[in-house]
C-alpha positions as CSV (number, residue, x, y, z in Angstrom):
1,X,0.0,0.0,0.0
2,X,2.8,2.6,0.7
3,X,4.5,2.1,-2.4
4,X,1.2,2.1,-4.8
5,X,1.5,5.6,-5.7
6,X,4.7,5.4,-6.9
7,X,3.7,3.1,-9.4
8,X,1.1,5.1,-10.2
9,X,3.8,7.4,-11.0
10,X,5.9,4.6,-13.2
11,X,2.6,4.8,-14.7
12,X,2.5,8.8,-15.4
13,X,5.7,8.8,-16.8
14,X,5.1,7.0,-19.8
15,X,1.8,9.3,-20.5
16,X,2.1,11.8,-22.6
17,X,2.6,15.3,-21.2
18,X,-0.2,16.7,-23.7
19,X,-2.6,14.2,-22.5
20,X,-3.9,16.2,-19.7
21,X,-7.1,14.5,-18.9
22,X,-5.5,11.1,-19.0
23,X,-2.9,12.5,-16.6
24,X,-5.8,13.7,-14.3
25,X,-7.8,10.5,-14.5
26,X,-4.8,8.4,-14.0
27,X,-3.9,9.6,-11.2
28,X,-6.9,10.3,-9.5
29,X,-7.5,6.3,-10.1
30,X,-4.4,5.5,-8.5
31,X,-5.4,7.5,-5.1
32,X,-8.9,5.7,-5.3
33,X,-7.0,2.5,-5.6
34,X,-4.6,3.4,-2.6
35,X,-7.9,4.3,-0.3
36,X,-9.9,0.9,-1.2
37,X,-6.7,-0.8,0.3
38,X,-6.4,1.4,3.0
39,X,-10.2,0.5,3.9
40,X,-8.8,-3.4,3.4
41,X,-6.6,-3.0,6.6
42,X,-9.6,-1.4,8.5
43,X,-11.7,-4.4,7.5
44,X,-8.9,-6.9,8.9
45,X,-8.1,-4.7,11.9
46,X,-8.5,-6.3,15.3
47,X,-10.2,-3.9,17.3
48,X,-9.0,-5.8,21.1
49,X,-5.1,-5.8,20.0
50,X,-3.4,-3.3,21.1
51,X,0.0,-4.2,19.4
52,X,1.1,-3.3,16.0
53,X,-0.7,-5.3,12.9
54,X,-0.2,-6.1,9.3
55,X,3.7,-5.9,10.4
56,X,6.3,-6.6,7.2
57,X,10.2,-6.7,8.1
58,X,12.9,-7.1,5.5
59,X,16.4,-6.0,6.0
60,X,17.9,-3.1,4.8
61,X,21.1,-2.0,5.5
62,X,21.7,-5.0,8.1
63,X,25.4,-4.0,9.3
64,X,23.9,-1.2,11.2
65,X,20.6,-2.8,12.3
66,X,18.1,-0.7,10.1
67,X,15.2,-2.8,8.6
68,X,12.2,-1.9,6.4
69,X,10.0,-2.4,8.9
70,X,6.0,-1.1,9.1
71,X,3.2,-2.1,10.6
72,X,0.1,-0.3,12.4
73,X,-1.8,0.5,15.6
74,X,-5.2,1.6,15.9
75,X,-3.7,5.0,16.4
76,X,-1.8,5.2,13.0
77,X,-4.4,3.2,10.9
78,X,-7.0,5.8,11.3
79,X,-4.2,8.5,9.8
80,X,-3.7,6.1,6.9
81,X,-7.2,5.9,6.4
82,X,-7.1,10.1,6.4
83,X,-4.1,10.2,4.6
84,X,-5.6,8.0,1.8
85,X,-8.8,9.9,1.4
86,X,-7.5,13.4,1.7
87,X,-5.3,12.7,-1.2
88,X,-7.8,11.4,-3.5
89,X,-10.3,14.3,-2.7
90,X,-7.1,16.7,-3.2
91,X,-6.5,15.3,-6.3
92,X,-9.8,15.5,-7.7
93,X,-10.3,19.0,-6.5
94,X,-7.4,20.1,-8.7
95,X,-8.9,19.2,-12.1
96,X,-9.8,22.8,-13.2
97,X,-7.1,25.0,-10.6
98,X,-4.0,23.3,-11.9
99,X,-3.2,24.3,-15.6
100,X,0.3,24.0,-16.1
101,X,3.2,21.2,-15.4
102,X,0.0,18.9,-14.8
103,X,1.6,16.0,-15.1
104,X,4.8,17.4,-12.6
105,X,1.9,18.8,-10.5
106,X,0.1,15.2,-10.3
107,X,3.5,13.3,-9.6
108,X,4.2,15.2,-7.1
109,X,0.7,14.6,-5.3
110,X,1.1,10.8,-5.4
111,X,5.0,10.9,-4.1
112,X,3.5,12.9,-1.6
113,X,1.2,10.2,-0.6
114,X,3.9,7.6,-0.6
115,X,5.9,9.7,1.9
116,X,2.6,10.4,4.2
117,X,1.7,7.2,4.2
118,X,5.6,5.5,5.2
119,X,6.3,8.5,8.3
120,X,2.6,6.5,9.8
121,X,3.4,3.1,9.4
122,X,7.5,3.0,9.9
123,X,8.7,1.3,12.9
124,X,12.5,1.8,12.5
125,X,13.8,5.3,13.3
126,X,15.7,5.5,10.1
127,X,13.0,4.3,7.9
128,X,11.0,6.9,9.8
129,X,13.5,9.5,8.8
130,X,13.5,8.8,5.0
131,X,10.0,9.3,5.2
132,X,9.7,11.9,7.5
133,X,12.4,14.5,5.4
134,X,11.5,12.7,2.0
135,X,7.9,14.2,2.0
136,X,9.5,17.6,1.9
137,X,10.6,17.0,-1.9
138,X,7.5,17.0,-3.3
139,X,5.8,19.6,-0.8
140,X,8.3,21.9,-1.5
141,X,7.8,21.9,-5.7
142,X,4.0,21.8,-4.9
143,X,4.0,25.4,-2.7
144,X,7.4,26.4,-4.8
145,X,5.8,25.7,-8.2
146,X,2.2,26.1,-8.2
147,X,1.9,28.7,-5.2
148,X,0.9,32.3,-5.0
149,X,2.9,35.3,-5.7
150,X,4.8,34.6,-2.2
151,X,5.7,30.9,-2.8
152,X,9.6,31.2,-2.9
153,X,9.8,32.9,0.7
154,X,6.8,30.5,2.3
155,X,8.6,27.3,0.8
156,X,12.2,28.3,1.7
157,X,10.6,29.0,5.5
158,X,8.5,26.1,5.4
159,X,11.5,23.7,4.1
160,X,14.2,25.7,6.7
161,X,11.7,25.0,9.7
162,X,10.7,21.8,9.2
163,X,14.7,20.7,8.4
164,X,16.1,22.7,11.7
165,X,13.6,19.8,13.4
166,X,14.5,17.5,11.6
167,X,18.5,17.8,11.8
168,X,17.8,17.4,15.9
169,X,15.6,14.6,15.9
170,X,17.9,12.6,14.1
171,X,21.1,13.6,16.6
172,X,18.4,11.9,19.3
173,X,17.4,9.2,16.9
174,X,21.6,8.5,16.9
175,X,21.9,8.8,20.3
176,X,19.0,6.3,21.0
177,X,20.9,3.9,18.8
178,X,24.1,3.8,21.0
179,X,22.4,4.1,24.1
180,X,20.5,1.0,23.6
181,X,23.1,-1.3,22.0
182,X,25.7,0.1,24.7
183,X,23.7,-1.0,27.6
184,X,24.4,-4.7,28.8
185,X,22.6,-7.0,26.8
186,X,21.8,-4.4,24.0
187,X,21.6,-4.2,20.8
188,X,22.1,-1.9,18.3
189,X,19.1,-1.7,16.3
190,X,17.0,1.0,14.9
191,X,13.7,-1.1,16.1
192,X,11.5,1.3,17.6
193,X,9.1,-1.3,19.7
194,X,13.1,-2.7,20.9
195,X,14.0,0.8,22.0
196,X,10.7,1.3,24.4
197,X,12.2,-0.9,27.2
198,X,15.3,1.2,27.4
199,X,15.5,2.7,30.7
200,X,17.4,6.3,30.9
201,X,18.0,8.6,33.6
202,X,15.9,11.5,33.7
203,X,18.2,13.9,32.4
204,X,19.1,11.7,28.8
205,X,15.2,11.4,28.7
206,X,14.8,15.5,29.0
207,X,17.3,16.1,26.3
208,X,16.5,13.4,23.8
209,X,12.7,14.2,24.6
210,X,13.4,17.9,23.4
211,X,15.7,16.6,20.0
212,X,12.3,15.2,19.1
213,X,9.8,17.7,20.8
214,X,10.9,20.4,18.6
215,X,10.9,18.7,15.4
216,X,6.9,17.5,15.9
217,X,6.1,21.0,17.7
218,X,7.4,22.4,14.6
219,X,5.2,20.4,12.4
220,X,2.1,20.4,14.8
221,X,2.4,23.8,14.8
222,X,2.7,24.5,18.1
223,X,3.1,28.2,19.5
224,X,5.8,29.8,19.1
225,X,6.9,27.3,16.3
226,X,3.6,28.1,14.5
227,X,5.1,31.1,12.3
228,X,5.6,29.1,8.6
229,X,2.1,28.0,8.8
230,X,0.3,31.0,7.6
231,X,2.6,31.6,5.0
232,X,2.6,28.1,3.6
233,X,-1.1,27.6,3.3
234,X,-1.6,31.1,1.9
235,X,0.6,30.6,-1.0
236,X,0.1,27.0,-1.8
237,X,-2.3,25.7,-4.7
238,X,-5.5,24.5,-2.6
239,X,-4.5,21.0,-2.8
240,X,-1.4,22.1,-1.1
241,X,-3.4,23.5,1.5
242,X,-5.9,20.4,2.0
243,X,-2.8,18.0,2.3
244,X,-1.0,20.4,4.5
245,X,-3.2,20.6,7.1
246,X,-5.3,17.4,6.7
247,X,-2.3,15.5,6.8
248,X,1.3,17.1,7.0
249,X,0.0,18.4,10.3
250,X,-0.6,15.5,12.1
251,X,2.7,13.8,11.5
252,X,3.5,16.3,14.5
253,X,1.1,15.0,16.9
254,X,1.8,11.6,15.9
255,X,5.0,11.8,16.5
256,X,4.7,12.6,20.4
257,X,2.2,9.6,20.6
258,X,4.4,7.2,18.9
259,X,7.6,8.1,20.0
260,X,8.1,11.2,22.1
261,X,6.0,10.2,24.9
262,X,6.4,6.0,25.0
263,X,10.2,6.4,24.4
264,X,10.4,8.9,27.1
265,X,8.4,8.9,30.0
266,X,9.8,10.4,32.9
267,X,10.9,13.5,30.4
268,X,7.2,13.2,29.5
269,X,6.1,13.9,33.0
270,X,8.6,16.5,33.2
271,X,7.5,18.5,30.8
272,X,3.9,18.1,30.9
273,X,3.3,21.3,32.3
274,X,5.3,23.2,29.9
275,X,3.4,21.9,26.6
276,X,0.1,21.7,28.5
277,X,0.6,25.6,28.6
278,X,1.9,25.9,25.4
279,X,-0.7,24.2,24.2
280,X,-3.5,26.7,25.9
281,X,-1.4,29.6,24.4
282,X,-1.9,28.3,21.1
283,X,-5.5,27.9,21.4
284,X,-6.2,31.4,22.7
285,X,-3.7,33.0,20.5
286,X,-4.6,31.2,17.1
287,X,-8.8,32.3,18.0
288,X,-7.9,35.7,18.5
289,X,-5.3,36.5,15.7
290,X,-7.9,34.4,13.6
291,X,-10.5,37.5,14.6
292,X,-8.6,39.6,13.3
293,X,-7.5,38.2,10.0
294,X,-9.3,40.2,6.6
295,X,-7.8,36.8,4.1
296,X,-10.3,33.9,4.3
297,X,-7.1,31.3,3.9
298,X,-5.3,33.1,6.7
299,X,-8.3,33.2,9.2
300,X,-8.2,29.4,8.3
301,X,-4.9,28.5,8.6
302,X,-4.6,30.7,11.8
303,X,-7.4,28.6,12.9
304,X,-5.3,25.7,12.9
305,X,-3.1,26.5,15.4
306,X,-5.9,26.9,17.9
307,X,-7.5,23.5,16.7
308,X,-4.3,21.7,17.0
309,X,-3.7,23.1,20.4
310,X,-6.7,21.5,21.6
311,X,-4.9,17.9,20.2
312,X,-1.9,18.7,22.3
313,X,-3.4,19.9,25.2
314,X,-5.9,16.2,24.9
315,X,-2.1,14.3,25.0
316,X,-0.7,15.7,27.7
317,X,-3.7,15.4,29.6
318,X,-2.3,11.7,29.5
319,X,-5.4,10.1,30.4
320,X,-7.6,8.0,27.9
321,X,-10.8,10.4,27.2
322,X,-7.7,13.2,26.7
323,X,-5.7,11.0,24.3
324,X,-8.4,9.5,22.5
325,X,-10.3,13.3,22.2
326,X,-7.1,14.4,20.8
327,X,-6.5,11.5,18.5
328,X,-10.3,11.9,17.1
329,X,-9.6,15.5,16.8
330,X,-6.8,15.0,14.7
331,X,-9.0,13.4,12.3
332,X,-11.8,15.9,12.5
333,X,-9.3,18.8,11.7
334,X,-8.1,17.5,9.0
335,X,-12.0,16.9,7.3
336,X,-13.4,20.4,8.8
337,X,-9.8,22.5,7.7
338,X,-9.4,20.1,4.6
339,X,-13.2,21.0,3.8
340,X,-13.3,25.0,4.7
341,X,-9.8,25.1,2.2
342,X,-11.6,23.1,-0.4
343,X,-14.7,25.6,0.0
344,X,-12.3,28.9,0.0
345,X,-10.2,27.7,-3.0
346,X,-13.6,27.4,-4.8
347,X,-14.7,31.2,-4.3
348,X,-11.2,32.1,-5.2
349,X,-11.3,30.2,-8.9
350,X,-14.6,32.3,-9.4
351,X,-13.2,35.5,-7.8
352,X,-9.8,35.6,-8.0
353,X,-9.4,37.0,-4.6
354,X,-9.5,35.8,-0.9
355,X,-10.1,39.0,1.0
356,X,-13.7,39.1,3.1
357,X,-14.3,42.6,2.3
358,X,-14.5,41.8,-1.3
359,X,-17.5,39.3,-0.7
360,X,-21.3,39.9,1.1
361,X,-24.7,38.3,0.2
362,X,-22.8,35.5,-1.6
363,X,-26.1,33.3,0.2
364,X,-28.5,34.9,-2.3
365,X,-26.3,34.2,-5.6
366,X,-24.9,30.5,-4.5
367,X,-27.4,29.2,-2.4
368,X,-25.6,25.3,-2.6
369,X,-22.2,26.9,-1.8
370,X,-23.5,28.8,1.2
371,X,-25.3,25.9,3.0
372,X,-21.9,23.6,2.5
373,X,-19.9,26.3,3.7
374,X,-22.4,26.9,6.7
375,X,-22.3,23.1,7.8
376,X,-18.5,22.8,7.7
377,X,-18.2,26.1,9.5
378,X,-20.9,24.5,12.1
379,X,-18.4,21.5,12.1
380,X,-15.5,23.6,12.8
381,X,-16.3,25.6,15.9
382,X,-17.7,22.1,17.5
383,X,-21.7,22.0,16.8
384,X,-22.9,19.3,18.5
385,X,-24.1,16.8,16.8
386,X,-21.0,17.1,13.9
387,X,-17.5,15.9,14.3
388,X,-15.9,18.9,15.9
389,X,-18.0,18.0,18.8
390,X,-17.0,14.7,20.0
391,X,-12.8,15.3,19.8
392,X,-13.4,18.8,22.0
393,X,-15.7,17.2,24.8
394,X,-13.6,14.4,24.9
395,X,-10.1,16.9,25.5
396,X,-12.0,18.9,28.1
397,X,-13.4,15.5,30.0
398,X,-9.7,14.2,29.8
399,X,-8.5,17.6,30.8
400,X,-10.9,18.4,33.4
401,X,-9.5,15.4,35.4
402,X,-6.0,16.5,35.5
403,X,-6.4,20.5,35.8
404,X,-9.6,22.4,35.9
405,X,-7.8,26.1,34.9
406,X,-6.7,24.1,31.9
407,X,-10.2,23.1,30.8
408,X,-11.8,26.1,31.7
409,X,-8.7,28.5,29.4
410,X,-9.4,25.7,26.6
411,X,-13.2,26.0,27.1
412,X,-12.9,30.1,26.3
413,X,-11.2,28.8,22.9
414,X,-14.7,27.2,21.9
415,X,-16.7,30.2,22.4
416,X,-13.5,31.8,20.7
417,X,-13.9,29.8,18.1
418,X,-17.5,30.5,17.6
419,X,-16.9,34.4,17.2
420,X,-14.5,34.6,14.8
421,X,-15.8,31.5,12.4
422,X,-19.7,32.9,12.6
423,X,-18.5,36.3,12.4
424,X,-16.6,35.8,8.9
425,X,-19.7,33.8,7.8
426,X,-21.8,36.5,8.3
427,X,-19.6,39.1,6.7
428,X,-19.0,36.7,3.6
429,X,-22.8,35.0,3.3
430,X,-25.2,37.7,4.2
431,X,-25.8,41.4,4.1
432,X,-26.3,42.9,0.4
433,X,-24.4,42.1,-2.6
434,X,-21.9,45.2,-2.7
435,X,-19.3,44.1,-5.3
436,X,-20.7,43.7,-9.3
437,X,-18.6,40.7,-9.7
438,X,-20.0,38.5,-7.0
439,X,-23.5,39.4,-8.9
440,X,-22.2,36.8,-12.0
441,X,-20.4,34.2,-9.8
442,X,-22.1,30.6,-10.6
443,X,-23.1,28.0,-7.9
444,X,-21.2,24.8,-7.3
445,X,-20.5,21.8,-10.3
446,X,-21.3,18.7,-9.9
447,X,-17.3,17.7,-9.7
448,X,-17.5,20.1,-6.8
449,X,-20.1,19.2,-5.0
450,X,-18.6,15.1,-5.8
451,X,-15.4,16.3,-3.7
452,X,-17.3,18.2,-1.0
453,X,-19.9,15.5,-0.3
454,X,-17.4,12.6,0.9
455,X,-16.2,14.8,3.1
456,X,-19.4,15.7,4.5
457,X,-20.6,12.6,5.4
458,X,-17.7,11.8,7.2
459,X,-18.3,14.9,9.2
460,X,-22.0,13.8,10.0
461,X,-21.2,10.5,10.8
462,X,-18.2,11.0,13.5
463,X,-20.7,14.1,15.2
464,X,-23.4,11.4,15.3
465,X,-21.7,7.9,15.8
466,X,-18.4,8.4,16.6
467,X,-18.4,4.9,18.4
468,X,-16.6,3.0,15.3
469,X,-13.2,5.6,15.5
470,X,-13.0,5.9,19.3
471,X,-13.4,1.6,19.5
472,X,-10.6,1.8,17.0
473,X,-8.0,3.8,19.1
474,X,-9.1,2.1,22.1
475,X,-6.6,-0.7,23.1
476,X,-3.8,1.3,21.2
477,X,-4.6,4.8,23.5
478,X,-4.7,2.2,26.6
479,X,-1.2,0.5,25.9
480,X,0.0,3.7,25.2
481,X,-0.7,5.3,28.4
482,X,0.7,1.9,30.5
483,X,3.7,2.6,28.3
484,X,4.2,6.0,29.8
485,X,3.2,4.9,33.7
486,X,0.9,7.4,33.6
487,X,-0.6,7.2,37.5
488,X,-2.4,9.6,39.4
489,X,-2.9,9.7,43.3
490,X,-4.5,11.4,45.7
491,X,-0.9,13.1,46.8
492,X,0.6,14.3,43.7
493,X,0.1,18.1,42.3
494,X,-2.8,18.5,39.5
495,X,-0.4,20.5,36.8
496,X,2.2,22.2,39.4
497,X,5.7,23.2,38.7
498,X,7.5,20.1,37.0
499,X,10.1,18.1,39.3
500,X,13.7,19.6,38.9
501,X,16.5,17.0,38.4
502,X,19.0,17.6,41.1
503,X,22.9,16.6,41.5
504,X,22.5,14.2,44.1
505,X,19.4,11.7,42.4
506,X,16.5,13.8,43.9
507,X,13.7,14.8,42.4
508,X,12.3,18.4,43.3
509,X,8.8,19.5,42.8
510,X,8.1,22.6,44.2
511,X,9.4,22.9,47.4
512,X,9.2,19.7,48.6
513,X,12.1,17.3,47.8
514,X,11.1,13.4,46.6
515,X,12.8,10.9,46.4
516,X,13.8,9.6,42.5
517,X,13.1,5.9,43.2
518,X,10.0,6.6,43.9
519,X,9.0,9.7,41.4
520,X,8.3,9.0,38.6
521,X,8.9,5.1,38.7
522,X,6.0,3.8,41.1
523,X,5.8,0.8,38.9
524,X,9.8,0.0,38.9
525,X,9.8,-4.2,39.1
526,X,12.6,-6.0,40.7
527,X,14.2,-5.8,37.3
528,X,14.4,-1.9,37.2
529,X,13.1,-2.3,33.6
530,X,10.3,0.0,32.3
531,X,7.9,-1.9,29.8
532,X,8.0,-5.4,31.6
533,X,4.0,-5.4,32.9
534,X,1.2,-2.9,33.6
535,X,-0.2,-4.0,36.5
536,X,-1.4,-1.2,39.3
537,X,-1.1,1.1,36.7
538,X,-4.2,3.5,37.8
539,X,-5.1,5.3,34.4
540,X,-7.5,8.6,34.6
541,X,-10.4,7.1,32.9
542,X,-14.1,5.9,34.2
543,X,-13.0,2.7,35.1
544,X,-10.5,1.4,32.4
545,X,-7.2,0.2,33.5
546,X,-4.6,-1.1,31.4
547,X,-3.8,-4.2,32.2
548,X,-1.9,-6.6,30.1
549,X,1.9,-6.7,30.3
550,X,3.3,-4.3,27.7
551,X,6.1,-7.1,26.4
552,X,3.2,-9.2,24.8
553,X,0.7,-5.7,23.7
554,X,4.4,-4.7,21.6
555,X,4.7,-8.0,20.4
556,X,3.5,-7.9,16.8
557,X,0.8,-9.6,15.4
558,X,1.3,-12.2,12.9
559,X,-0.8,-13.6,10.7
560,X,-1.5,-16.8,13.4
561,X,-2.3,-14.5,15.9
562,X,-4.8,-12.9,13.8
563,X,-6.3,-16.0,12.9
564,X,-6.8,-17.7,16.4
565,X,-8.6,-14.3,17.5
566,X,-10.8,-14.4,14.9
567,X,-11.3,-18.3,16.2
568,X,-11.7,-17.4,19.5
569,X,-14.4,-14.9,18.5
């Protein structure tokens, strides 16, 4: 499945470049194709395994331990699934806007996919790395080549961000590799589910937590790393701007839950605080510069920030409502943002321009467009009943349980959120028609209204039965949490100052001292190892503990496995 677009590809090359509806059909096929498979893996997806499934190993370069190796988790197979229909809407989308270097244009999209699709499925730190810094290529050419009149100086600080992250995660990734094969009875080995027994002290874990925190805060955005965002999905082609944030920006978030936080725990705790802060910052901060904004891409893209804070905020609350809210959120964004782009490129074929003050009464000229645009913009500031819904009540429950200043500052971003979405709606959608132009604009196609309605439905079906995606997450959000020894008593501080690392093995907190064997490592076995079970491990939820032994939920699943559970059921 990860390589299919790039024989899709093999497959453009030998079309010729003149053929320009060929091209488009040809590659819109092969993203239709890649999603049909995607929705094989749901299909054969055991919902009570928490480990990793559909695993394939091979090796690569063997004398230093890298492997191809994939495989996926509840958690990453519901980004494939986005990643897989994002693209093929994207594609579709970009029949009539793109009009030159088509065929570039479309290879571009598919090596794209490739590169999406390997950074959620890899399981060895290099192989992750390829992917991660290989997407780049063809994300830089898309925003470089078929952007706005800006693209050369959002692509170089889109590229020069997202490569400053990079070049420190993989100084940690390095480090990770000679820490574990130095310790006794290690190995050197790039294996990701190997690495999460390694046991560090708490000042390795800070600093090899930050190599990695900055490159996914940079992608998330989080504030104050958000900066190349606006820029970027202004001056990319809408496509661009679907894929950016439906996708590109979850690679972020998914990289705390997949390695940041499991690979890291104590640093985890450490900093909890910090990002949980950070987090709320962004909210606020992205609602209220998103007031303010007079472009209808910008007010979207600013929106983003606050959107994704909510995410962060959800997975640091460490608890399972919080992590699964966030997961679920992640998904929502990307249809609610992927849709309001979608809807905004539209406008901007027929008008040319972006700018709010150049629309008003648009809902008496295109009736169809309004009422899309109205139940995405529902979706986005969290309508109940729609998806937006679901992922924020589940972050504030999660949240609620840890802090309660922290869910009340996040709650203001809701109402936030309502202002500055329903007051731009009301600007563009209403009033009288002032502008001549907007008199002669036409209502949606039917191709149109084919790539909005997919998208749609989703939306609907999440806000109304969100039970399938949360069941999906489930076992994978529980493992993950018993991975970090997340556990909360009745004499620990709700969200204080972090614990300071001291000289002499203490752990500070405050201004009482504690001692290091017992803070964070409640759980430590006779082994000292981290990983080796999950029992007593009291996870913030309504009742759910995670309880089997974290060895056998890493263990992958082989094909056996999967067919004595479906026996046993």
């Amino acid at each position: 499945m990860v390589f299919l677009p790039l024989v899709g590809v093999g497959m453009l090359l030998l079309v010729d470049r003149r053929r320009e509806a060929a091209i488009k059909h040809l590659t819109f096929a092969v993203s239709v194709l890649t999603f049909l498979v995607s929705l094989q893996l749901y299909r054969g997806f055991q919902l009570n395994v928490p480990g990793m499934q559909f695993v394939e190993r091979k090796p690569w370069i063997a004398g230093l331990g890298v492997q191809y190796f994939v495989g996926v988790d509840g958690i990453s197979l519901l980004l494939v699934l986005l990643t897989t229909f994002l693209t093929a809407i994207a594609i579709l989308s970009s029949y009539t806007a793109i009009t030159t270097w088509v065929k570039e244009y479309m290879i571009c999209m598919l090596l794209l996919e490739t590169g999406m699709l390997g950074v959620f499925v890899a399981l060895d730190l290099v192989l992750f790395y390829v992917f991660w810094e290989g997407m780049l290529i063809p994300m830089y050419f898309l925003i470089g080549v078929w952007g706005g009149p800006r693209r050369i100086y959002a692509t170089l600080k889109f590229f020069l961000y997202t490569m400053a992250g990079g070049v420190l995660m993989l100084v940690g990734i390095i480090a990770l590799y000679y820490l574990n094969g130095g310790r006794p009875g290690g190995e050197y080995t790039f294996d990701l589910l190997k690495m999460y027994g390694l046991d560090l002290p708490l000042r390795t874990q800070i600093w090899l937590f930050l190599a990695f925190a900055v490159a996914f805060a940079i992608k998330v955005p989080m504030f104050p790393f958000h900066t190349w965002l606006p820029d970027a999905h202004v001056e990319a082609p809408t496509a661009g701007s679907v894929i950016l944030a439906g996708v590109l920006l979850k690679m972020g978030t998914y990289g705390f839950l997949r390695f940041a936080l499991p690979l890291f725990p104590e640093a985890t705790r450490y900093f909890t605080p910090l990002f949980s802060w950070l987090a709320i910052i962004g909210i606020l901060y992205g609602a209220l510069v998103s007031m303010v904004q007079p472009d209808l891409k910008k007010l979207v893209a600013y929106s983003s920030v606050s959107h994704l804070g909510f995410v962060m905020l959800g997975i640091f609350a460490l608890t399972i409502q919080g992590v699964e809210g966030g997961i679920l959120q992640m998904i929502n964004h990307g249809l609610s943002t992927g849709a309001l782009f979608l809807l905004v490129g539209m406008i901007y074929e027929r008008r040319h321009t972006r700018m709010i003050e150049d629309f008003g009464g648009l809902a008496r000229v295109i009736p169809v467009f309004t009422a899309f645009f109205l139940l995405v913009t529902l979706s986005s500031i969290g309508l109940p009943g729609l998806n937006g819904f679901v992922g924020e009540f589940l972050i504030l429950v999660g949240t609620f349980q840890v802090n309660v200043l922290y869910a009340v500052l996040a709650t203001s971003g809701v109402i936030l959120a309502a202002v500055y979405m329903l007051w731009m709606f009301q600007r563009v959608m209403f009033g009288k028609v002032t502008h001549e132009a907007n008199r002669r604009l036409t209502d949606l196609t039917a191709r149109e209204v084919a790539v909005l309605v997919p998208v749609l439905l989703f939306i609907v079906w999440i806000g109304i039965y969100p039970r399938p995606f949360l069941a999906t997450t489930e076992a994978s959000v529980k493992q993950l949490l018993a991975q970090v020894h997340i556990r909360y008593r009745a004499d620990e501080p709700r969200g204080g100052t972090p614990p300071i690392p001291t000289e002499s093995g203490k752990v500070g907190m405050g201004p009482r001292v504690m001692d290091a064997s017992r803070e964070p490592r409640a759980e430590r076995g006779a082994e000292g190892q981290r990983g080796r079970g999950a029992e007593g491990i009291n996870i913030v939820s309504a009742g759910d503990r995670a309880g089997s032994a974290l060895a056998q939920a890493n263990r992958p699943q082989t094909t056996d496995d999967r067919r004595g559970a479906r026996h046993a059921q």
